[in-house]
N, CA, C, O and CB atoms as a CASP TS submission, in Angstrom:
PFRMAT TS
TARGET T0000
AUTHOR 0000-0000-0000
METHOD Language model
MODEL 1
PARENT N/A
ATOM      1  N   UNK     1      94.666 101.903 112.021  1.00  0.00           N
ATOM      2  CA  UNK     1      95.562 103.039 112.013  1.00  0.00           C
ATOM      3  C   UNK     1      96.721 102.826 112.985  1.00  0.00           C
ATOM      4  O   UNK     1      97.735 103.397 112.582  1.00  0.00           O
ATOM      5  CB  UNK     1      94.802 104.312 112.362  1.00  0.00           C
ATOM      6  N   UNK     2      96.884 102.181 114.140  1.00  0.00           N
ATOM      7  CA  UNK     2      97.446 101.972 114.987  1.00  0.00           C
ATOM      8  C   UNK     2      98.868 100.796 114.374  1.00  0.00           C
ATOM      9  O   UNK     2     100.098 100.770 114.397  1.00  0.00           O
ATOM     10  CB  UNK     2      96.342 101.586 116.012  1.00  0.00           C
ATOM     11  N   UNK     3      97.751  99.974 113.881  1.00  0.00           N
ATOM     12  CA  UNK     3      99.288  99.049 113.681  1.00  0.00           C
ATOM     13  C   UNK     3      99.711  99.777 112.528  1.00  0.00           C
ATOM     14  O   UNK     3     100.838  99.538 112.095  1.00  0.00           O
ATOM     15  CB  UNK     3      99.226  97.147 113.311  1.00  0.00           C
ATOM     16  N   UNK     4      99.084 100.520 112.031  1.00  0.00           N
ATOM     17  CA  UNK     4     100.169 100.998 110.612  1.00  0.00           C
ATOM     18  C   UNK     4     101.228 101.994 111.194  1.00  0.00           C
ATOM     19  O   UNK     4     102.400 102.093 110.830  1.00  0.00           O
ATOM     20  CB  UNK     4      99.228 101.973 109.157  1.00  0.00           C
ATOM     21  N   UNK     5     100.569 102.736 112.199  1.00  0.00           N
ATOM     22  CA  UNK     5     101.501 104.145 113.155  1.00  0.00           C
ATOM     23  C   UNK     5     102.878 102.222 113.528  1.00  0.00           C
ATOM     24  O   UNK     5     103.999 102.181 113.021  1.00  0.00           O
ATOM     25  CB  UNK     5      99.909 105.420 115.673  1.00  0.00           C
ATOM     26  N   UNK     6     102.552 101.521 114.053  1.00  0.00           N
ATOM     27  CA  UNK     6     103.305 100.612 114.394  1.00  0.00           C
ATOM     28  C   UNK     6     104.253 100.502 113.565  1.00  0.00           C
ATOM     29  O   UNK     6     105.434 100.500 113.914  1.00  0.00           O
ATOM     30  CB  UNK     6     102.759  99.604 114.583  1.00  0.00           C
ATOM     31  N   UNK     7     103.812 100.382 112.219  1.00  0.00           N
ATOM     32  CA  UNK     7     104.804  99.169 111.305  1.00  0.00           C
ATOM     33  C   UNK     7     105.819 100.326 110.791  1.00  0.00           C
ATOM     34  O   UNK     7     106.905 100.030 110.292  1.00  0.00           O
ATOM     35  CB  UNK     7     103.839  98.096 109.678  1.00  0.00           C
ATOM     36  N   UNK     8     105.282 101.992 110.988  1.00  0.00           N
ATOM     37  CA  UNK     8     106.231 102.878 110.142  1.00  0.00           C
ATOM     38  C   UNK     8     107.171 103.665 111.196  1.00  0.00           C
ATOM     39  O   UNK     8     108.055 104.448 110.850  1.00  0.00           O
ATOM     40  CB  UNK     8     105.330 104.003 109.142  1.00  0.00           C
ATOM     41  N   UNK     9     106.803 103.297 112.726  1.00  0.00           N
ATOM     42  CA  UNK     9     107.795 103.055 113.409  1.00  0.00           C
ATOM     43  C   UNK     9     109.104 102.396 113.151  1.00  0.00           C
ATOM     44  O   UNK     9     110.174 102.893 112.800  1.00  0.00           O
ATOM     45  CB  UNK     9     107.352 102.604 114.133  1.00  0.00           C
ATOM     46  N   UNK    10     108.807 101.277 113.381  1.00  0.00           N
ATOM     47  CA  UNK    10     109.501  99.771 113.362  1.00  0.00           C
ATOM     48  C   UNK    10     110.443  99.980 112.161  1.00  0.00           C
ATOM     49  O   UNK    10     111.628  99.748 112.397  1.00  0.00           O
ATOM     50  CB  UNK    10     108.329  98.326 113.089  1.00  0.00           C
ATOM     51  N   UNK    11     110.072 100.445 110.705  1.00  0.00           N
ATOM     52  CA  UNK    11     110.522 100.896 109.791  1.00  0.00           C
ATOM     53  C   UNK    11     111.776 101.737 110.174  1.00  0.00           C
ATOM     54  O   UNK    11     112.967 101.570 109.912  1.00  0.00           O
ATOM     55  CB  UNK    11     109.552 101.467 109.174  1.00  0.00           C
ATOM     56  N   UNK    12     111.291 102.442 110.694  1.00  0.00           N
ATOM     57  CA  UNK    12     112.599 104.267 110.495  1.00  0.00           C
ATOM     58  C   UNK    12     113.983 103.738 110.565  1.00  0.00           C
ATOM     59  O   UNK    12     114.935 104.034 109.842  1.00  0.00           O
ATOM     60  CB  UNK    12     112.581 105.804 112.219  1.00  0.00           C
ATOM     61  N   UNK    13     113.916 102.607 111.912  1.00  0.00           N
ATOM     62  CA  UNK    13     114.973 102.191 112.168  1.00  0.00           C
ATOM     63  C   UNK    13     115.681 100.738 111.104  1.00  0.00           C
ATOM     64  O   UNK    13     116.303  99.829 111.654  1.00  0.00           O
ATOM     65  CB  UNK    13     114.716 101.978 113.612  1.00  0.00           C
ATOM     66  N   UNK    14     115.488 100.756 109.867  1.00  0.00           N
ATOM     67  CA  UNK    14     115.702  99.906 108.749  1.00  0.00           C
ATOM     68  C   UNK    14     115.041  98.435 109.190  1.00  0.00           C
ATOM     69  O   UNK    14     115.110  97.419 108.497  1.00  0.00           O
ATOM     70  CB  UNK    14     117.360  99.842 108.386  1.00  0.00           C
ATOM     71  N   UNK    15     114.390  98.538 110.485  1.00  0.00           N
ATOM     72  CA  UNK    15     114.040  96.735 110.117  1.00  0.00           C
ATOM     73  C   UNK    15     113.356  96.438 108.534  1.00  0.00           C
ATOM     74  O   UNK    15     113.157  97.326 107.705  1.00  0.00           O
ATOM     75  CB  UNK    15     112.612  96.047 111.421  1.00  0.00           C
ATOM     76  N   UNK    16     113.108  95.236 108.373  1.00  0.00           N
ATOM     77  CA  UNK    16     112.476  94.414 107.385  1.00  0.00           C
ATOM     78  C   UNK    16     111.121  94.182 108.140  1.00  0.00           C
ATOM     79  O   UNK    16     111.249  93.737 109.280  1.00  0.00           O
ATOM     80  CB  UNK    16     113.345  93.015 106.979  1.00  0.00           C
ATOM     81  N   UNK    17     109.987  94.384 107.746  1.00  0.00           N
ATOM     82  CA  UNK    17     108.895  93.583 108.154  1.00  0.00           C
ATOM     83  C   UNK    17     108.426  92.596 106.886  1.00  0.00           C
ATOM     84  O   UNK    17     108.613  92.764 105.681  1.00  0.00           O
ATOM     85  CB  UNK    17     107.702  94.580 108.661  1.00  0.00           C
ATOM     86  N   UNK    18     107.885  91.721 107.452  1.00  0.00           N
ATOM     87  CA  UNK    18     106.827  90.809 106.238  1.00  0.00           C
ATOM     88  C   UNK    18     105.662  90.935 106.451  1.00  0.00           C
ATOM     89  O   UNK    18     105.585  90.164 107.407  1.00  0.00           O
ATOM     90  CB  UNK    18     106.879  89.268 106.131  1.00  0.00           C
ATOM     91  N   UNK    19     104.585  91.337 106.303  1.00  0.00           N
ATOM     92  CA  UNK    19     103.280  91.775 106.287  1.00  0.00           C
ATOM     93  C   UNK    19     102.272  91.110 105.790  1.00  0.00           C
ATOM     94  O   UNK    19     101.839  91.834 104.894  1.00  0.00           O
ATOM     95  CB  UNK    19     103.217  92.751 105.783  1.00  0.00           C
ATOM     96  N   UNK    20     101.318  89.668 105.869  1.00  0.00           N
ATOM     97  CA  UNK    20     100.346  89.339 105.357  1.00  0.00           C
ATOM     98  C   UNK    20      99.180  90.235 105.132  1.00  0.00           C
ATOM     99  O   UNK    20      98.857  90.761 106.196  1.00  0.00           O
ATOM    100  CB  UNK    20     100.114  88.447 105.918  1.00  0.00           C
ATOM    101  N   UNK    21      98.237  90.693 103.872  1.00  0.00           N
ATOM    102  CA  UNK    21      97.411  91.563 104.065  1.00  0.00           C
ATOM    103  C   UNK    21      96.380  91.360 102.783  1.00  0.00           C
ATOM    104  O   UNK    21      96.957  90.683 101.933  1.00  0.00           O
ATOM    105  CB  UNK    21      98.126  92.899 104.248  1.00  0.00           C
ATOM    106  N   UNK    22      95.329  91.648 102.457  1.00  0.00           N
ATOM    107  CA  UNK    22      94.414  91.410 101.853  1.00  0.00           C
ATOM    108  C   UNK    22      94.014  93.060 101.364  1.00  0.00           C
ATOM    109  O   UNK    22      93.574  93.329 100.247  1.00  0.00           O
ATOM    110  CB  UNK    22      93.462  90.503 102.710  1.00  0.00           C
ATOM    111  N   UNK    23      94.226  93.901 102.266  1.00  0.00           N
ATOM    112  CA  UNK    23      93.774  95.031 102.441  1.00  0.00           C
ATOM    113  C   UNK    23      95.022  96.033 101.234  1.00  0.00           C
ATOM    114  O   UNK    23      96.211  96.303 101.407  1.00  0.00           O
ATOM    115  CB  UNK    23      93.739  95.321 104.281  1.00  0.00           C
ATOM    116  N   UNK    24      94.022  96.382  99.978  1.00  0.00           N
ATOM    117  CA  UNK    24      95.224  96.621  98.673  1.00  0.00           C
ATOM    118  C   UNK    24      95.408  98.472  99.430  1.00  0.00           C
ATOM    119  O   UNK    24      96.574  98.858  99.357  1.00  0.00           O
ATOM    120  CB  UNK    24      94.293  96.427  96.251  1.00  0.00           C
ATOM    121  N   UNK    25      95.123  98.774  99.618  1.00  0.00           N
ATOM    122  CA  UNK    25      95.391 100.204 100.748  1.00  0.00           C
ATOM    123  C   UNK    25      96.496 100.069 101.772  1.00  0.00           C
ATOM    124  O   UNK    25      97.539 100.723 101.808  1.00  0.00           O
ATOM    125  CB  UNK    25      94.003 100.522 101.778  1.00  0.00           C
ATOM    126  N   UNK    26      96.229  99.424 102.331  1.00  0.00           N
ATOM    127  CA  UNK    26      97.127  99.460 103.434  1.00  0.00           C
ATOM    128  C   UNK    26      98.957  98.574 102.443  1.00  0.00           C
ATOM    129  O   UNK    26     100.158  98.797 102.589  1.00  0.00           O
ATOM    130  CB  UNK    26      96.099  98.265 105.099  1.00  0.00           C
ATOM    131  N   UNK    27      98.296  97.774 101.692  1.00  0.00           N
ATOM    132  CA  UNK    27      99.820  97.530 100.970  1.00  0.00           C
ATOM    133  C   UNK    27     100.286  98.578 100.200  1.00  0.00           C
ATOM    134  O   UNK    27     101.214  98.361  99.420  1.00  0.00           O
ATOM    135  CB  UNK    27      99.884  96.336  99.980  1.00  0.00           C
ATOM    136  N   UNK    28      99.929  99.381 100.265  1.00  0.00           N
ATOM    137  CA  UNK    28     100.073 100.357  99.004  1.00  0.00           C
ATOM    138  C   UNK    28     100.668 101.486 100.133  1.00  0.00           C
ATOM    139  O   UNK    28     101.642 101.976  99.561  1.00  0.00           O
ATOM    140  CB  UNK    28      98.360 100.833  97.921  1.00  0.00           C
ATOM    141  N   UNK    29     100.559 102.005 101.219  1.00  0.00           N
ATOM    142  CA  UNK    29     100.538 102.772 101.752  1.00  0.00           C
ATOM    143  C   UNK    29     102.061 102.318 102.602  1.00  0.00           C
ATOM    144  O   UNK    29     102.909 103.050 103.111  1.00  0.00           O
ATOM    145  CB  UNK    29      99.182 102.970 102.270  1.00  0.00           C
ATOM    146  N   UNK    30     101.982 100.592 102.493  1.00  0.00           N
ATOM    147  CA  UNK    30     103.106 100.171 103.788  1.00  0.00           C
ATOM    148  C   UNK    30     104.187  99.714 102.878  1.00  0.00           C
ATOM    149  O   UNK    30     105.348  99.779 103.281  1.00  0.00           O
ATOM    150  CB  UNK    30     102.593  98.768 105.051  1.00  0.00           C
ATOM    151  N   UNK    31     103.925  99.261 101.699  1.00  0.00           N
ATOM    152  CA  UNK    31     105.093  97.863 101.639  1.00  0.00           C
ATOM    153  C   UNK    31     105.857  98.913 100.253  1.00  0.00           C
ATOM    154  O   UNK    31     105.317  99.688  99.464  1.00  0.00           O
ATOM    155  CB  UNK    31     104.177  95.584 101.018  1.00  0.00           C
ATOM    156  N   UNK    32     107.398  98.477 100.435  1.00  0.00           N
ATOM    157  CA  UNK    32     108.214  98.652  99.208  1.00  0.00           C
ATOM    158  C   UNK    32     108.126  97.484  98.268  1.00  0.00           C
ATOM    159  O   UNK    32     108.344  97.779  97.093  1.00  0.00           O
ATOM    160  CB  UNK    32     109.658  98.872  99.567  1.00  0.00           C
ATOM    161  N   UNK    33     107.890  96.386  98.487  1.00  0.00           N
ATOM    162  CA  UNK    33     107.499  94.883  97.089  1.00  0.00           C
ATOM    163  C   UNK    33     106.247  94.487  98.393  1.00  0.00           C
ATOM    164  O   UNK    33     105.761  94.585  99.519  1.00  0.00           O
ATOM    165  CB  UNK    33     109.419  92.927  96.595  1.00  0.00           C
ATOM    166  N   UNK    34     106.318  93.883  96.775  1.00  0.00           N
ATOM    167  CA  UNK    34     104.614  93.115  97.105  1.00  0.00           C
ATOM    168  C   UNK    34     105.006  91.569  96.147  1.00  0.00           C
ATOM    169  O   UNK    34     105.481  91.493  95.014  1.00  0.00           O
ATOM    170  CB  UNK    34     102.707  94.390  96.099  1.00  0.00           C
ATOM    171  N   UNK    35     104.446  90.015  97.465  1.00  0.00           N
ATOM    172  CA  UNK    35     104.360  89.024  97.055  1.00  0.00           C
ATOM    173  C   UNK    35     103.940  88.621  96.710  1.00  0.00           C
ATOM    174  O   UNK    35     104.270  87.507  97.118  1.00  0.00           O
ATOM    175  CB  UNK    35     104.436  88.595  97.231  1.00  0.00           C
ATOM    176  N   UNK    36     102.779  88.414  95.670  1.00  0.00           N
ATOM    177  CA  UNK    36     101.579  87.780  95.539  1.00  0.00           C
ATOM    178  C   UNK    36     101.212  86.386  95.662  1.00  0.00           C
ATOM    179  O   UNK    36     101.409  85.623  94.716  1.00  0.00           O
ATOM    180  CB  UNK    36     101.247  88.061  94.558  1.00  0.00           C
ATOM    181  N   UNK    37     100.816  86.080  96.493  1.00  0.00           N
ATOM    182  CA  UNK    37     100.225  84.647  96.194  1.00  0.00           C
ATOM    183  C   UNK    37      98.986  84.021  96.543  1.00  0.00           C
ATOM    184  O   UNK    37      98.222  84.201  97.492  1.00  0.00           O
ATOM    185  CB  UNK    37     100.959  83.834  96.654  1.00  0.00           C
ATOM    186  N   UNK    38      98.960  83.239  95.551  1.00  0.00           N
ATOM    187  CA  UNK    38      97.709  83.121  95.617  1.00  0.00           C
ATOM    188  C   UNK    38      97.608  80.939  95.162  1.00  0.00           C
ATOM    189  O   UNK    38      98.403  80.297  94.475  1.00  0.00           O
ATOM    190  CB  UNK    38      96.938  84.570  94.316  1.00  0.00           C
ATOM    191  N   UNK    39      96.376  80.447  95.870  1.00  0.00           N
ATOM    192  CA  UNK    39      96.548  78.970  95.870  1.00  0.00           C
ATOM    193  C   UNK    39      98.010  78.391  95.879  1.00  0.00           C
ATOM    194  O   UNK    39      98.632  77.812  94.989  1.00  0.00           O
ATOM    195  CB  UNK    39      95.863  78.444  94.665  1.00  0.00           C
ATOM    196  N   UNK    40      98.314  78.682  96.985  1.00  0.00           N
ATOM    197  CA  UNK    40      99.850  78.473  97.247  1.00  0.00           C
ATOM    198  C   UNK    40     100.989  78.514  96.434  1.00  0.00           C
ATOM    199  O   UNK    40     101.919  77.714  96.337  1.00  0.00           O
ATOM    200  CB  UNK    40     100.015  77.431  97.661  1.00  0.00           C
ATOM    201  N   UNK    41     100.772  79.548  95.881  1.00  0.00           N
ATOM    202  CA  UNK    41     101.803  79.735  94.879  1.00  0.00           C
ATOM    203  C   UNK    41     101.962  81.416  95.275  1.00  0.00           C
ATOM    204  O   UNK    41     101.202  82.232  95.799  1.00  0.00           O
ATOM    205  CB  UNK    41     101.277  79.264  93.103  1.00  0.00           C
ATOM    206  N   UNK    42     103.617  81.487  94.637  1.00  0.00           N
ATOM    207  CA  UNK    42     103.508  83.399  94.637  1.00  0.00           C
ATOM    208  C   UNK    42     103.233  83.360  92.987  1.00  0.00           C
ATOM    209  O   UNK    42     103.558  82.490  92.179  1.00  0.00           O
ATOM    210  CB  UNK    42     105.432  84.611  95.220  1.00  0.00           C
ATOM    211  N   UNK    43     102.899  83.945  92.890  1.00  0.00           N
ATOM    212  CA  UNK    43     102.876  84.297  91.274  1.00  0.00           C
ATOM    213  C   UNK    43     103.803  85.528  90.611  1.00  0.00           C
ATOM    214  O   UNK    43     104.235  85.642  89.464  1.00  0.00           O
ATOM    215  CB  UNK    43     101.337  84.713  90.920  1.00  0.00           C
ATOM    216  N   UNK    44     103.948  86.442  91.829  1.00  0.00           N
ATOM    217  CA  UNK    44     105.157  87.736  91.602  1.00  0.00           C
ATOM    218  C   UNK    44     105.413  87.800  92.405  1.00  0.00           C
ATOM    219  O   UNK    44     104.899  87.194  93.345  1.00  0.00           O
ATOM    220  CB  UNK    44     105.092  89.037  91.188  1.00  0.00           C
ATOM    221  N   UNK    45     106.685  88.848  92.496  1.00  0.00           N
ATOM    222  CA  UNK    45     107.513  89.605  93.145  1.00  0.00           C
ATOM    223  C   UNK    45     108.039  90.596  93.202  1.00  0.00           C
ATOM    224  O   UNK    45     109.253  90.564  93.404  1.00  0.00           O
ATOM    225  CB  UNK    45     108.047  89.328  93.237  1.00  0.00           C
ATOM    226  N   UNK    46     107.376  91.880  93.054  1.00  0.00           N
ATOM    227  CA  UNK    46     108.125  93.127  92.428  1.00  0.00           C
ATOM    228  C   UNK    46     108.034  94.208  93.372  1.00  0.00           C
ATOM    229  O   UNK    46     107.853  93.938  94.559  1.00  0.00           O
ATOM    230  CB  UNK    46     107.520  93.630  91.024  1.00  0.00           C
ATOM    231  N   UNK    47     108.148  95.530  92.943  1.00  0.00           N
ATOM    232  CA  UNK    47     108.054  96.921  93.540  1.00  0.00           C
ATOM    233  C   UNK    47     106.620  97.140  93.740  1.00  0.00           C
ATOM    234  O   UNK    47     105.776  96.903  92.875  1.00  0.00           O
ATOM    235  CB  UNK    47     108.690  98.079  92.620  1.00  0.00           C
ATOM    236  N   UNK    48     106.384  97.575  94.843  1.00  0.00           N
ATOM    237  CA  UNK    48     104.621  97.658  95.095  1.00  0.00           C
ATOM    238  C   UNK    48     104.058  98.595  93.722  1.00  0.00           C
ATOM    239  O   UNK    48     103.143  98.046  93.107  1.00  0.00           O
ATOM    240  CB  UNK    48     104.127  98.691  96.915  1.00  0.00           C
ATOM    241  N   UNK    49     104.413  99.653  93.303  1.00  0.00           N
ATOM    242  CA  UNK    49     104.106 100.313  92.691  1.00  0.00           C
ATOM    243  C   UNK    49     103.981  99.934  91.036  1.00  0.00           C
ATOM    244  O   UNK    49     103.153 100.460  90.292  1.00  0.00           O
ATOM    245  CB  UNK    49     104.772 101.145  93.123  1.00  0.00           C
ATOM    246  N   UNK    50     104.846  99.044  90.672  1.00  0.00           N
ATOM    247  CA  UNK    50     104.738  98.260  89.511  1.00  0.00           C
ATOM    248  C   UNK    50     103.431  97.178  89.661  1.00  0.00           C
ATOM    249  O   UNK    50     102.401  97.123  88.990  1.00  0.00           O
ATOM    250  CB  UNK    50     106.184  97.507  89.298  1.00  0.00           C
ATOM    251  N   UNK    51     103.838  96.416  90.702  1.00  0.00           N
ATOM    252  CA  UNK    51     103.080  95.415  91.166  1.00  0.00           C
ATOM    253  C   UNK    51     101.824  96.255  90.745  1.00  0.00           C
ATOM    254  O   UNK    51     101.272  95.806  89.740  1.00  0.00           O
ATOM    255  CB  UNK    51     103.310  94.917  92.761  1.00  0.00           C
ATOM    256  N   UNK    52     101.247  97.375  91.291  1.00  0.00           N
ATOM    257  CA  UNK    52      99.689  97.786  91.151  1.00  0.00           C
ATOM    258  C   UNK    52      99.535  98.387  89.685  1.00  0.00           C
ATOM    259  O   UNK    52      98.567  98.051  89.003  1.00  0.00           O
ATOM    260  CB  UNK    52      99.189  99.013  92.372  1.00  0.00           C
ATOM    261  N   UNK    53     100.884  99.641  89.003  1.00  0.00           N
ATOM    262  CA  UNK    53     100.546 100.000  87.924  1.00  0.00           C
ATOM    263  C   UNK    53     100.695  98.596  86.377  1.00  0.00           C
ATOM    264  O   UNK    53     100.203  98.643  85.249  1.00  0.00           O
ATOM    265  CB  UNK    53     101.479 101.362  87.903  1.00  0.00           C
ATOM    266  N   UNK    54     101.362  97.774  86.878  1.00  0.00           N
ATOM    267  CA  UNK    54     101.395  96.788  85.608  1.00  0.00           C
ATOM    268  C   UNK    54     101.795  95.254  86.193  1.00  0.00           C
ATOM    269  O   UNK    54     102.860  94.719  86.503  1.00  0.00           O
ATOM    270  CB  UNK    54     102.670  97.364  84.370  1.00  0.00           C
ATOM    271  N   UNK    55     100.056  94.730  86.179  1.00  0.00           N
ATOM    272  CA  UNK    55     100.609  93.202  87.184  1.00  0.00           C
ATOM    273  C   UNK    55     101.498  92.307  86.489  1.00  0.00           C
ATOM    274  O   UNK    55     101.171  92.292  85.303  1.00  0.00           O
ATOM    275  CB  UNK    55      99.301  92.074  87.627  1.00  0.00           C
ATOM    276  N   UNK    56     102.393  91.621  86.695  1.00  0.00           N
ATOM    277  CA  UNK    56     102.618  90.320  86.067  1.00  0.00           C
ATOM    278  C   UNK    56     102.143  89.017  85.692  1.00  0.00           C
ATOM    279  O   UNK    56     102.718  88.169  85.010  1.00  0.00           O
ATOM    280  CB  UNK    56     103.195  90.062  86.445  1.00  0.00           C
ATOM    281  N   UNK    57     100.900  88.975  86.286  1.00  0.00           N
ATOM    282  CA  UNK    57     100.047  87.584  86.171  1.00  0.00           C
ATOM    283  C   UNK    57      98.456  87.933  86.028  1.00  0.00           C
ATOM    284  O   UNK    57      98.024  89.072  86.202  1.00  0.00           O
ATOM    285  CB  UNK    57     100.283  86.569  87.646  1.00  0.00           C
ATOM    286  N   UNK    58      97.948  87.236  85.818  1.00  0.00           N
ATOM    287  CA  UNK    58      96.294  87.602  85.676  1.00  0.00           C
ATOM    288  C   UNK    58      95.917  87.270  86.932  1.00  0.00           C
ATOM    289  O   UNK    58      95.009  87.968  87.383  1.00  0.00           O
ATOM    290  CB  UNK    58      95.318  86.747  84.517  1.00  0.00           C
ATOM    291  N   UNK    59      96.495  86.103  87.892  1.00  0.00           N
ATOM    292  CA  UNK    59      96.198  86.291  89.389  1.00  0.00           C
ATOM    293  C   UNK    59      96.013  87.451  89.807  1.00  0.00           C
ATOM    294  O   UNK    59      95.114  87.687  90.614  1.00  0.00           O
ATOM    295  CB  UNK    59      97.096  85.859  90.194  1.00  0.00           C
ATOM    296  N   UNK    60      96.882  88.455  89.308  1.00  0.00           N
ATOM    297  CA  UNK    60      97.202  89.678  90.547  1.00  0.00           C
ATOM    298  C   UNK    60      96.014  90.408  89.679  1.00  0.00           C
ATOM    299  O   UNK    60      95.088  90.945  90.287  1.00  0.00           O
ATOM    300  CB  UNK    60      99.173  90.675  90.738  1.00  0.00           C
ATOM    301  N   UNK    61      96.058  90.416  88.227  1.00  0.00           N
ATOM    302  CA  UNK    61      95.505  91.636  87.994  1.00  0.00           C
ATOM    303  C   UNK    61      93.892  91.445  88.175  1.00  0.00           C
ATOM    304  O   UNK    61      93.171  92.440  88.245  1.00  0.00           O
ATOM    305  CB  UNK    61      95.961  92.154  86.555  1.00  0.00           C
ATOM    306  N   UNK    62      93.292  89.960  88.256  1.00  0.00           N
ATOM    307  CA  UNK    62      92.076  90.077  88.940  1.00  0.00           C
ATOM    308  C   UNK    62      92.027  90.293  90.124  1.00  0.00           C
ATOM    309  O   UNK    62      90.968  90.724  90.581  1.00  0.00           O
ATOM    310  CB  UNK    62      91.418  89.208  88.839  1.00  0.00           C
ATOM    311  N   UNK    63      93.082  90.079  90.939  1.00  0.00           N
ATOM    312  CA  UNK    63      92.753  90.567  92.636  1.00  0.00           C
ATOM    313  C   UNK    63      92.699  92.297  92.720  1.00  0.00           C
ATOM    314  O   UNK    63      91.956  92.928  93.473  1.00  0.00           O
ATOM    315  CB  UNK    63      94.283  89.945  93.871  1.00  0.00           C
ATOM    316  N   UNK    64      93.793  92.953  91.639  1.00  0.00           N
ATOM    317  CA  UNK    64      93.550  94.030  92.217  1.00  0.00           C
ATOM    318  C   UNK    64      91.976  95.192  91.363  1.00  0.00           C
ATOM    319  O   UNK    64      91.667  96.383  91.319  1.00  0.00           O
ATOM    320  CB  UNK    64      95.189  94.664  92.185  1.00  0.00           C
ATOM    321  N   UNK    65      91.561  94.172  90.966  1.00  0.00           N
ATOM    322  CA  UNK    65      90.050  94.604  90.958  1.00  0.00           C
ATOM    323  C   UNK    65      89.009  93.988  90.727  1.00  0.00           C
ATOM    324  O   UNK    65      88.161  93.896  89.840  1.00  0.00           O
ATOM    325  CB  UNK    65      89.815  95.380  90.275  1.00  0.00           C
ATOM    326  N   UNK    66      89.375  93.341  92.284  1.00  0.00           N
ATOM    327  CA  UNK    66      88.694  93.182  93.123  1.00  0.00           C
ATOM    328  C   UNK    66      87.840  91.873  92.909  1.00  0.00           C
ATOM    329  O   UNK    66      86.773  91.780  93.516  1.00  0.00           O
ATOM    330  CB  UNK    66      88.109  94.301  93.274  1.00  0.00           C
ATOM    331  N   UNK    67      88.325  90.695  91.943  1.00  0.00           N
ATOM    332  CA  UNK    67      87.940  89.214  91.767  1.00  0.00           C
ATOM    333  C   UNK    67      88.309  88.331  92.361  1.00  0.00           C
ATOM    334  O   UNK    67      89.521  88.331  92.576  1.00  0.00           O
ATOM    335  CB  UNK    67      88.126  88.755  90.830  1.00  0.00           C
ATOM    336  N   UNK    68      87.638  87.371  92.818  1.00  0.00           N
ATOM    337  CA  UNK    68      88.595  86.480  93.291  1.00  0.00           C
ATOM    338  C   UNK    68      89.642  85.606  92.702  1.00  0.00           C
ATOM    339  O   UNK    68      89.400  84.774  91.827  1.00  0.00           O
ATOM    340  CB  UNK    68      88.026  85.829  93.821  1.00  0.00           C
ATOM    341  N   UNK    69      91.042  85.868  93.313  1.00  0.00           N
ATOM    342  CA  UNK    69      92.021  85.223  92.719  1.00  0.00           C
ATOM    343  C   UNK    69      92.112  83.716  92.298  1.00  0.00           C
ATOM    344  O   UNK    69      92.511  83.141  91.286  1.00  0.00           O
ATOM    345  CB  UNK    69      92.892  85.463  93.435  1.00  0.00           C
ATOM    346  N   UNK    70      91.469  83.236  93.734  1.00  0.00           N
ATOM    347  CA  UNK    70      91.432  81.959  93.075  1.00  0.00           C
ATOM    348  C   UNK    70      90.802  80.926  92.287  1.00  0.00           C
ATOM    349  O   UNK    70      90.846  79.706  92.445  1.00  0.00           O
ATOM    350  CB  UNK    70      91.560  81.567  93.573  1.00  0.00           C
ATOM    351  N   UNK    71      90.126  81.713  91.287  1.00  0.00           N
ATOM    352  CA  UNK    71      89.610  81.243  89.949  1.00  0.00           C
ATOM    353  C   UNK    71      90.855  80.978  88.784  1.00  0.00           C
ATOM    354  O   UNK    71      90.675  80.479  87.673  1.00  0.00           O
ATOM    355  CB  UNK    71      88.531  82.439  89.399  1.00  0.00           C
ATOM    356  N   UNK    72      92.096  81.428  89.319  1.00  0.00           N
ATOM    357  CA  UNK    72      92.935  81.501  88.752  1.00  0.00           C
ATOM    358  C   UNK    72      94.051  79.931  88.576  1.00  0.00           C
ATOM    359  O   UNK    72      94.810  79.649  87.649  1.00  0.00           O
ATOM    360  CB  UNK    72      93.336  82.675  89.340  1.00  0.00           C
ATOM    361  N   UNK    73      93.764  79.185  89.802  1.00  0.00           N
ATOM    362  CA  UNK    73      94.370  78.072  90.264  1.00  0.00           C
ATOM    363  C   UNK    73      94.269  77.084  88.593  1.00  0.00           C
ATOM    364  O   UNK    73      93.451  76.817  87.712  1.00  0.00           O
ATOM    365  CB  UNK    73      93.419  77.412  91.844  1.00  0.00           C
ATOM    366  N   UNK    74      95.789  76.819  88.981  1.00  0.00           N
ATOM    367  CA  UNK    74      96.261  75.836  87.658  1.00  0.00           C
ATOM    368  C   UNK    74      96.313  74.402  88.140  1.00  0.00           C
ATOM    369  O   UNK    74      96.631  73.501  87.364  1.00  0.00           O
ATOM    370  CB  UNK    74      97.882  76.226  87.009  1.00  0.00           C
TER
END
């Protein structure tokens, strides 16, 4: 809770943060786009909210319930 009170600080004043996170809550709650990547690759790049209502890759859309992504590796 603390670093999130942090990051929406840091925010008000227009910085940019980049955020590594695993945690699909806390991206959902913090980020305006979401990167996905996964086995060193991004696979997207979009609006968090797209990103969760309609993935672009089957990477993302098994991560966001809750598979592991990297079964996905080409």
């Amino acid at each position: 809770a603390e670093v999130e009170r942090i990051v929406r600080e840091i925010r008000t004043d227009g910085t940019r943060i980049l955020m590594v996170t695993h945690n699909l809550g806390q991206a959902t709650r913090l980020a305006d786009d979401i990167a996905f990547m996964s086995a060193g690759r991004i696979w997207e790049h979009t609006p968090t909210q797209q990103f969760f209502r309609q993935p672009g890759s089957e990477a993302a859309r098994l991560f966001i319930q809750g598979e592991l992504p990297w079964r996905m590796v080409l």
